[in-house]
C-alpha positions as CSV (number, residue, x, y, z in Angstrom):
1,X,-40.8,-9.7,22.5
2,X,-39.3,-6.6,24.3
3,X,-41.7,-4.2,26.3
4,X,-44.9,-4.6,24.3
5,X,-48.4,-5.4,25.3
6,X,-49.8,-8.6,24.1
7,X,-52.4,-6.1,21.2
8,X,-49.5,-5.2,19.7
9,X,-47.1,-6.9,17.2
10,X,-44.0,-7.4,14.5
11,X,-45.3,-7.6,11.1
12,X,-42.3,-9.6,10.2
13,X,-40.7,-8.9,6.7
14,X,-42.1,-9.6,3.5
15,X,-45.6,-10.3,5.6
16,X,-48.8,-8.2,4.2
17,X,-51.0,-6.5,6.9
18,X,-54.0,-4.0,5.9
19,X,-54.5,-0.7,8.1
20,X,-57.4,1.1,6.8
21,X,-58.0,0.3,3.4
22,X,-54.2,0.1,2.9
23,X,-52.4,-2.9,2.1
24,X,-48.9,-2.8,3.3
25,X,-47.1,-5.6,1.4
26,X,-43.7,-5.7,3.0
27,X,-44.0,-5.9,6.9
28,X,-41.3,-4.7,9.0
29,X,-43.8,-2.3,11.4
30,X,-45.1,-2.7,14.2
31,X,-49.5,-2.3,14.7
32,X,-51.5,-2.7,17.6
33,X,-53.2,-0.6,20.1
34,X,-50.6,-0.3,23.0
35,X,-46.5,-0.5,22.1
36,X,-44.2,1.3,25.4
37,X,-41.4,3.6,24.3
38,X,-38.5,1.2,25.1
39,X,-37.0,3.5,27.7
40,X,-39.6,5.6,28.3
41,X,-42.7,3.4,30.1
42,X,-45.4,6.2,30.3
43,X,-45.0,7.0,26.5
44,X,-46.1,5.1,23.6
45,X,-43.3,4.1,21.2
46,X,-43.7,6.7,17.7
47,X,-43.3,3.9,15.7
48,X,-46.8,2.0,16.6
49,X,-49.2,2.5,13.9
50,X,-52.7,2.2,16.1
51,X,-55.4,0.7,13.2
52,X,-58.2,2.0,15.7
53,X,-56.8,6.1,15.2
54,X,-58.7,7.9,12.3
55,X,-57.1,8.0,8.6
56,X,-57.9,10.5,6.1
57,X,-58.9,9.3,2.7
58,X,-57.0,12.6,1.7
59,X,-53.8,12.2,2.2
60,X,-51.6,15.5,3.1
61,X,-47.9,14.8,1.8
62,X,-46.9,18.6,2.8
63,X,-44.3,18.9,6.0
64,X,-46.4,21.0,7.5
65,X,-47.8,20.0,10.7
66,X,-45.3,17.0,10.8
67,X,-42.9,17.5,13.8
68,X,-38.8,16.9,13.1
69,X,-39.2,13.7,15.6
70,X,-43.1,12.1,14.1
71,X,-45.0,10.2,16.4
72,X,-48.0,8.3,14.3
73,X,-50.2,8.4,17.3
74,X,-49.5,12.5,17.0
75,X,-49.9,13.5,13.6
76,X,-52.8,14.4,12.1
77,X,-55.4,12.2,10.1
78,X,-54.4,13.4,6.7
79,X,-50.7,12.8,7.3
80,X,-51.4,9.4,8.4
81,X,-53.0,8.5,4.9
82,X,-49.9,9.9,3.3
83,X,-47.7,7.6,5.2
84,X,-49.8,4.4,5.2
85,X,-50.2,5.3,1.6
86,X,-46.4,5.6,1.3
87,X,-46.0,2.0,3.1
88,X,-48.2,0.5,0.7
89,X,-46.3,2.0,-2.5
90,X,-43.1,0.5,-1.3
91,X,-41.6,3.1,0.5
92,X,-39.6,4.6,-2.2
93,X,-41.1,7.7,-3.5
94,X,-38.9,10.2,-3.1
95,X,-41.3,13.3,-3.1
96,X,-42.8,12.8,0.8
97,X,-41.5,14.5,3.3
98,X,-37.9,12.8,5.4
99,X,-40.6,12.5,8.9
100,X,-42.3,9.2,7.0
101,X,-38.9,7.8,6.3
102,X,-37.8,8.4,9.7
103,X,-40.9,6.9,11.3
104,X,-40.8,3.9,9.8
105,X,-37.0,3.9,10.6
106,X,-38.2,4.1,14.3
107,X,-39.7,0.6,14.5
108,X,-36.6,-1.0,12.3
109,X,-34.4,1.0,15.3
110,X,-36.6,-1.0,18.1
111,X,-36.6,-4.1,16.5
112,X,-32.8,-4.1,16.5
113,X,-32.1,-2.9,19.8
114,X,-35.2,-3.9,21.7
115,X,-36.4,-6.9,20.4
116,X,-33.8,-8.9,19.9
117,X,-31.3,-8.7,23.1
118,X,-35.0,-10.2,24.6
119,X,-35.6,-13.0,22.2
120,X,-35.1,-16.3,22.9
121,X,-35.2,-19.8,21.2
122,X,-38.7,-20.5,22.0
123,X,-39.5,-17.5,19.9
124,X,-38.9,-19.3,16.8
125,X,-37.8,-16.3,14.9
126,X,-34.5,-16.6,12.9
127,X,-32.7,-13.3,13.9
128,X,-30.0,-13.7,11.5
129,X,-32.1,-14.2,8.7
130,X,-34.7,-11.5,9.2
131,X,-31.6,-9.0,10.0
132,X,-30.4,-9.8,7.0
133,X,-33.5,-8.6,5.4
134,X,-33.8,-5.0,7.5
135,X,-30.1,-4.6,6.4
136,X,-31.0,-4.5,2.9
137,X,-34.3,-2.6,3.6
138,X,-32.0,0.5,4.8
139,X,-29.9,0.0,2.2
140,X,-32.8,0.3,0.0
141,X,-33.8,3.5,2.1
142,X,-29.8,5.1,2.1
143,X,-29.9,4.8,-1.5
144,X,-33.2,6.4,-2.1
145,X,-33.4,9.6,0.6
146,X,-29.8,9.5,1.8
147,X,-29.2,12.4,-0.1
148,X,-30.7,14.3,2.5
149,X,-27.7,14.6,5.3
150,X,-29.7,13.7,8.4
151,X,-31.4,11.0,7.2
152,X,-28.2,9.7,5.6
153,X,-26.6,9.9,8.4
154,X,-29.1,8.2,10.5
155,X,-29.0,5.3,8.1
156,X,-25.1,5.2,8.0
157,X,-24.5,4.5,11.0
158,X,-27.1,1.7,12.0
159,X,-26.2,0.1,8.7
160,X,-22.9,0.1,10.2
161,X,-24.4,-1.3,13.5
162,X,-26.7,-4.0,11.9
163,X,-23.3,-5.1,10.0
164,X,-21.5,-5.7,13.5
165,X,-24.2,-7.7,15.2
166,X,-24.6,-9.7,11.8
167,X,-21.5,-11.4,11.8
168,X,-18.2,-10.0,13.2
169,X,-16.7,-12.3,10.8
170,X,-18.0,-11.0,7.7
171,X,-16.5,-7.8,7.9
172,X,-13.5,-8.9,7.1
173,X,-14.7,-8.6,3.3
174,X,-15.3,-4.6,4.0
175,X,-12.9,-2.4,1.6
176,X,-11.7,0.8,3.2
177,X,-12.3,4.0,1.4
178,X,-9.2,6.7,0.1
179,X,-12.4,9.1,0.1
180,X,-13.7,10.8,3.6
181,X,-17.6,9.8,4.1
182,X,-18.8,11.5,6.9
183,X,-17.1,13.1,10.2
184,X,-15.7,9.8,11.9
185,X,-14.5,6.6,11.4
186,X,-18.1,4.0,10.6
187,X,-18.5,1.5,13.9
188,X,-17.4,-1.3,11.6
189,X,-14.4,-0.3,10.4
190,X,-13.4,0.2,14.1
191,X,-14.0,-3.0,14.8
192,X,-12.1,-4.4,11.6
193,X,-9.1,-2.4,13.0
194,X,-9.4,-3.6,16.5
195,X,-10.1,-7.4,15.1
196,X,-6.6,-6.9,13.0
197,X,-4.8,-5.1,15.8
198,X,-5.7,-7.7,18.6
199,X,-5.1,-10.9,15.7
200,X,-1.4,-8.9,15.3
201,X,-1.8,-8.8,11.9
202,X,-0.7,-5.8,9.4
203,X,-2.7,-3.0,8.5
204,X,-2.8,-2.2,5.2
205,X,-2.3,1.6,3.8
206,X,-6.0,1.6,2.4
207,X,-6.8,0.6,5.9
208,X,-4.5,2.8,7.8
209,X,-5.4,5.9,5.4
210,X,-8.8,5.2,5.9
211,X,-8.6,5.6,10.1
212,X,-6.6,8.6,9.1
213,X,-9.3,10.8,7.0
214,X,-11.5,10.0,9.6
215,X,-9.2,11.7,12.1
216,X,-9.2,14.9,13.8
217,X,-5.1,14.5,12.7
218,X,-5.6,15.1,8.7
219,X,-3.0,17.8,7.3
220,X,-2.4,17.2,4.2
221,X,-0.5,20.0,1.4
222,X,-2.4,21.1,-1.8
223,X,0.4,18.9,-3.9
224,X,-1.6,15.6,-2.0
225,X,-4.7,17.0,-4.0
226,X,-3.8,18.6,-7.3
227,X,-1.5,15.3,-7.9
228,X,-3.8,13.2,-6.3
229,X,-2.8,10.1,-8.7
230,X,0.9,10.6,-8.0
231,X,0.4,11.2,-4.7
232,X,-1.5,8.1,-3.8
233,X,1.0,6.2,-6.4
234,X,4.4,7.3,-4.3
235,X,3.0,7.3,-0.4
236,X,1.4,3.3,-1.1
237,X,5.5,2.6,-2.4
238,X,7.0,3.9,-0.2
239,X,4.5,2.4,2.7
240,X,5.0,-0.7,1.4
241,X,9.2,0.0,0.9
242,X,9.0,0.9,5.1
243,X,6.4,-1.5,6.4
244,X,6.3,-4.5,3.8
245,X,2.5,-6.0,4.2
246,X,1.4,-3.2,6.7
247,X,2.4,-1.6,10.3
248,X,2.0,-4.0,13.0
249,X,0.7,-2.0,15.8
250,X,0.7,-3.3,19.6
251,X,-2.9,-3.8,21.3
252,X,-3.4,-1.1,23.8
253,X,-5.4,-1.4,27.2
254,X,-8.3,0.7,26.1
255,X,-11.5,-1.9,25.1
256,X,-13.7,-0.6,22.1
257,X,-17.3,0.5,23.2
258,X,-19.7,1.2,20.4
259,X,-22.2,3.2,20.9
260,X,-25.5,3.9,18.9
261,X,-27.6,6.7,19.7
262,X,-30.8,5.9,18.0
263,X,-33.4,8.6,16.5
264,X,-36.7,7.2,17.8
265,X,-37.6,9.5,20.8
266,X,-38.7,6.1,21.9
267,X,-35.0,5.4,23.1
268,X,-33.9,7.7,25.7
269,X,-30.2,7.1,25.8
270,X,-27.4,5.1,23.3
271,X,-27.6,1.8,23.3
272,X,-24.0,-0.3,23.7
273,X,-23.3,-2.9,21.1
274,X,-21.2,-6.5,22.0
275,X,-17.7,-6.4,20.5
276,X,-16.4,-8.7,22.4
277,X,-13.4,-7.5,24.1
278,X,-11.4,-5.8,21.6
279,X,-9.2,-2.9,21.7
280,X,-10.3,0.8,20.3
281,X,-7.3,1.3,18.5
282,X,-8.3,4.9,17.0
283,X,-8.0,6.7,20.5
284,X,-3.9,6.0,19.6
285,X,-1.6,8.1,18.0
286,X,1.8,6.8,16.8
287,X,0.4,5.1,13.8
288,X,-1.3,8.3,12.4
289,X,2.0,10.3,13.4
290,X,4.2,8.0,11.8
291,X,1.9,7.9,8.5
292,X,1.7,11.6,8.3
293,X,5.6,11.1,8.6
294,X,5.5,9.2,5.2
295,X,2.6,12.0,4.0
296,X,4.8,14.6,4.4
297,X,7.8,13.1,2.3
298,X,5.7,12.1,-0.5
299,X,4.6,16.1,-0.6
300,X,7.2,17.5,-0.4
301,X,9.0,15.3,-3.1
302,X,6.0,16.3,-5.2
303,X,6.0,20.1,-4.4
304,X,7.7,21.4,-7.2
305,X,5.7,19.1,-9.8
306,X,2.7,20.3,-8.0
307,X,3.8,24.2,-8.2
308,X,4.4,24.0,-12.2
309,X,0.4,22.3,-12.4
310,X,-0.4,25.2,-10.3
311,X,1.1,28.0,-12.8
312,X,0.8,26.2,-16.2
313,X,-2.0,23.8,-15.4
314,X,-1.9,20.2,-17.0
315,X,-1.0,20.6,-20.7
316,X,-0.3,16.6,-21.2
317,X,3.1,17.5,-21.9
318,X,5.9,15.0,-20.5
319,X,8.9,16.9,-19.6
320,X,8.0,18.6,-16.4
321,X,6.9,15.0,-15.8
322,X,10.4,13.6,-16.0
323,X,11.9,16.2,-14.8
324,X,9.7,17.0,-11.9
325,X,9.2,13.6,-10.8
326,X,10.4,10.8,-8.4
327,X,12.0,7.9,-10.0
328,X,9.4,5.6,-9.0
329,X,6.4,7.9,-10.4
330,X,8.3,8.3,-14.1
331,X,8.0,4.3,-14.1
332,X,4.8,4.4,-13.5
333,X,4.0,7.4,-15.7
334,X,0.3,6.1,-17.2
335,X,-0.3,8.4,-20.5
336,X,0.8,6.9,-23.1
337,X,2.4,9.8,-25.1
338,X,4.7,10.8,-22.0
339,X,6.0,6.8,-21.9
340,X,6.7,7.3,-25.8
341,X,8.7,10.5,-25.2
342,X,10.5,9.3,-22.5
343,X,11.4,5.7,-24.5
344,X,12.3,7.5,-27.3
345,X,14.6,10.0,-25.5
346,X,16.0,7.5,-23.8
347,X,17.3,5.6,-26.8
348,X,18.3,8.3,-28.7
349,X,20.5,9.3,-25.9
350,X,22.0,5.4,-25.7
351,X,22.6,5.4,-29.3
352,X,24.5,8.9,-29.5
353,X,26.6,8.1,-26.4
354,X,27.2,4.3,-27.5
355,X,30.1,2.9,-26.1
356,X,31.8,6.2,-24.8
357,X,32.0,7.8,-21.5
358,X,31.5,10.9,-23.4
359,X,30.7,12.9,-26.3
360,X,30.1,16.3,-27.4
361,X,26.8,17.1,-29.2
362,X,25.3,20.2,-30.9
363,X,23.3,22.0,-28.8
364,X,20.4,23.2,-31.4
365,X,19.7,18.9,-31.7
366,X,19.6,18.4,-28.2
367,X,17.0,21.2,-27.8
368,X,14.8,20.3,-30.5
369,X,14.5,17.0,-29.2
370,X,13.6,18.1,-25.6
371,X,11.2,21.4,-27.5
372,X,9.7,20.7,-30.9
373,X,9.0,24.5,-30.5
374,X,12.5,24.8,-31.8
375,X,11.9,23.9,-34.8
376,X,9.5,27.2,-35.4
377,X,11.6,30.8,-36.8
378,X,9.7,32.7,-34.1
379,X,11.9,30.7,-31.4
380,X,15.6,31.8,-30.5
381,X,17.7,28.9,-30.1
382,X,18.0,29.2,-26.4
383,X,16.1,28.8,-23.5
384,X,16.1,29.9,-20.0
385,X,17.8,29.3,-16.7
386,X,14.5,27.4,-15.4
387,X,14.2,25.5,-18.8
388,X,17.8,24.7,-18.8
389,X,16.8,23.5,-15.7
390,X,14.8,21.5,-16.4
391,X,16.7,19.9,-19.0
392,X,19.2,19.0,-17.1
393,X,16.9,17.1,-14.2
394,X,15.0,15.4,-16.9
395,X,18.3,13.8,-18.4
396,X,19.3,12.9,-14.9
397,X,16.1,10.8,-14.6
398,X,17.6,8.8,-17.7
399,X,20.8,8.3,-16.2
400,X,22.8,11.4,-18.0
401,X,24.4,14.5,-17.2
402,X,25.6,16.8,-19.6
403,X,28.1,20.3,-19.0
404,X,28.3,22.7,-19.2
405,X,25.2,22.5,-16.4
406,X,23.8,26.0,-15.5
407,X,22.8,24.9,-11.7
408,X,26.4,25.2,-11.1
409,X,27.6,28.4,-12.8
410,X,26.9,27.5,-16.5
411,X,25.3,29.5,-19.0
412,X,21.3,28.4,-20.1
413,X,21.8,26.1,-23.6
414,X,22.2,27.6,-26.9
415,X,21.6,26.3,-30.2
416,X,24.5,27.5,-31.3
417,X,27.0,26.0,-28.4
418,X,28.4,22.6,-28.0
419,X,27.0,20.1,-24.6
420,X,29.4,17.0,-23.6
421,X,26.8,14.5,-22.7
422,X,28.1,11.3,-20.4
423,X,26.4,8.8,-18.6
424,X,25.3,9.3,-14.6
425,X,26.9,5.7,-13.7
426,X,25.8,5.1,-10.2
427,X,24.9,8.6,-9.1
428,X,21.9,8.3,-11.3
429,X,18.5,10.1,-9.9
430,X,21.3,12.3,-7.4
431,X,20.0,15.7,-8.4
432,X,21.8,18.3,-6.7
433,X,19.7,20.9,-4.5
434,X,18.1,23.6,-6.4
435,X,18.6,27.6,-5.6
436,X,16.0,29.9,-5.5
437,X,16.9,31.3,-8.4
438,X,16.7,27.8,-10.3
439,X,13.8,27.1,-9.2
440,X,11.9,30.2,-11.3
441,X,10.8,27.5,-14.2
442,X,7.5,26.9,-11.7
């Protein structure tokens, strides 16, 4: 099994083996007296734990003395108590130092890589099966002392590599993340978009977004954050609007190599994983550039919503919502006192218009519906060029206009001044361009 002398040997997992007074009931390390460094012949692998080298009965579980890269032939007598100790405990306690994690990480790294490419059928060992089992091993491991960044980054990515030598197949059940987790794009998700690419089948905005956070291409405006809901809400409509089930993007020439680079000093280069032919899709740029086309649209439509969060923060309060928003988003709107505002201004404007094209109402009504602040004798019954404003767009949404409208000359509503409402017809949601000036609301 790999380059390994006949004294030493797999505890397979699950499989007890005692080492000094220490009973180690879950396998998955490798003992024996003489274990090669997998690239390195003249060097003992760092993962071999030697039952003939000394073993304190005090263990030491302080980082002192332990080296970034542990070998267990290296480290001193007390530190090998702690981590045989550690073994035995189950290899969760979070207090010992990252080195024992990483040690034992070392032989689950050459069992992959090593082992297995030189197994054969006479070696009666179900691969598939005991992968299975080291995948969920360093899941157990992520979860417990992936907090710290090296190690969880260690662990990401063979996790990722384990996955793609499992079954290709199965990774068609991964879900792609709106959330950035690490610095590039996991292995497996590469492959995913290389299998879909090469099948010609569509990639999905949840898959498409996810190749783009892991890019060095991200530019995204502070409205994609602070209306992050929104945001997400308008760019997957008007995705799907342009590209239905998903772009279909063209296999290019390039072939997908992935690459691990394990931590063991025991390897001396990256190791190249099987994928079979398939195209690295991620070296290409048209599909990001035409997302961040879509990206840019959605911002900007949301710029001046986002710019009243930014100066007023979010107060709950609907209006700026209807008037501030795209069509599609006011549909969507999820709190259930903006839907009740909007439902209720929307009737009471049906009702008042009725069967005319046009009517004239009091001015003082309309604003109390649209500001219950109105109603208070410290408020003047008129408001300002940006709330006018805002007004105005707000009706729009709904499908009505009224004059005289003060983003073409009129004068801000009074209380005391009569408004001809009408309906928008089929210019409904056509909101003229806003000046400078108009614009003052946010």
């Amino acid at each position: 099994m790999g380059k390994r002398s006949p004294s030493a040997r797999w505890i397979p997992p699950g499989q007890m083996v005692e080492i000094k007074g220490h009973v180690i009931p879950g396998g998955m390390v490798y003992v024996g007296q003489g274990l090669k460094s997998s690239h390195m012949v003249h060097q003992t692998d760092p993962c071999l734990i030697n039952p003939n080298l000394n073993v304190s009965s005090r263990p030491y579980y302080e980082e002192y003395g332990l080296s970034y890269h542990p070998t267990y032939s290296r480290i001193t007598p007390q530190h090998r108590g702690a981590y045989l100790k550690w073994l035995a405990e189950g290899r969760r306690d979070r207090s010992v130092p990252i080195g024992y994690v990483c040690l034992f990480f070392y032989g689950l790294e050459r069992r992959v890589l090593t082992d297995y490419p030189a197994l054969s059928s006479k070696d009666d060992v179900d691969i598939a099966a005991e992968l299975a089992q080291i995948v969920t091993e360093v899941e157990g491991l992520f979860k417990t002392y992936g907090y710290t960044s090296s190690f969880g980054n260690y662990a990401s990515k063979f996790l990722s590599m384990c996955r793609i030598l499992q079954d290709p197949e199965s990774l068609a059940d991964l879900e792609p993340s709106w959330e950035r987790k690490g610095w590039e794009l996991p292995l497996e998700f590469k492959v995913v978009l290389g299998r879909k690419v090469a099948a010609g089948q569509p990639i999905s905005l949840d898959w498409l977004w996810n190749w783009y956070i892991h890019s060095d291409r991200v530019q995204l405006k502070t409205a994609a954050s602070r209306c992050e809901t929104e945001f997400r809400t308008l760019l997957k409509a008007q995705y799907q609007q342009q590209y239905g089930e998903g772009m279909v993007i063209k296999p290019n020439k390039r072939k997908l190599e992935v690459r691990y680079y394990p931590v063991s000093s025991g390897f001396s280069t990256g190791v190249t994983v099987d994928v079979r032919n398939m195209p690295d899709v991620t070296c290409l740029s048209s599909p990001l550039n035409r997302l961040q086309a879509l990206i840019n649209q959605c911002v900007d439509v949301l710029d001046p919503y986002s710019r009243w969060l930014g100066r007023y923060g979010d107060k709950s309060d609907p209006k700026p919502k209807l008037a501030l928003l795209p069509l599609e988003l006011i549909e969507a709107v999820e709190d259930k006192g903006s839907r009740d505002y909007i439902r209720f201004l929307r009737c009471w404007l049906l009702k008042v218009l009725g069967t005319e094209k046009r009517v004239v109402v009091n001015g003082k009504q309309l604003l109390m519906l649209w500001d219950a602040a109105m109603e208070s004798p410290d408020r003047h019954e008129k408001v300002t060029k940006g709330e006018s404003t805002l007004l105005i767009q707000g009706l729009e949404k709904l499908g009505f206009g009224i004059e005289p409208d003060v983003r073409f000359g009129g004068r801000p509503l009074r209380g005391d001044s009569a408004v001809v409402l009408f309906a928008l017809g089929d210019s409904i949601g056509a909101v003229p361009a806003r000046s400078s000036e108009s614009s003052e609301h946010y």
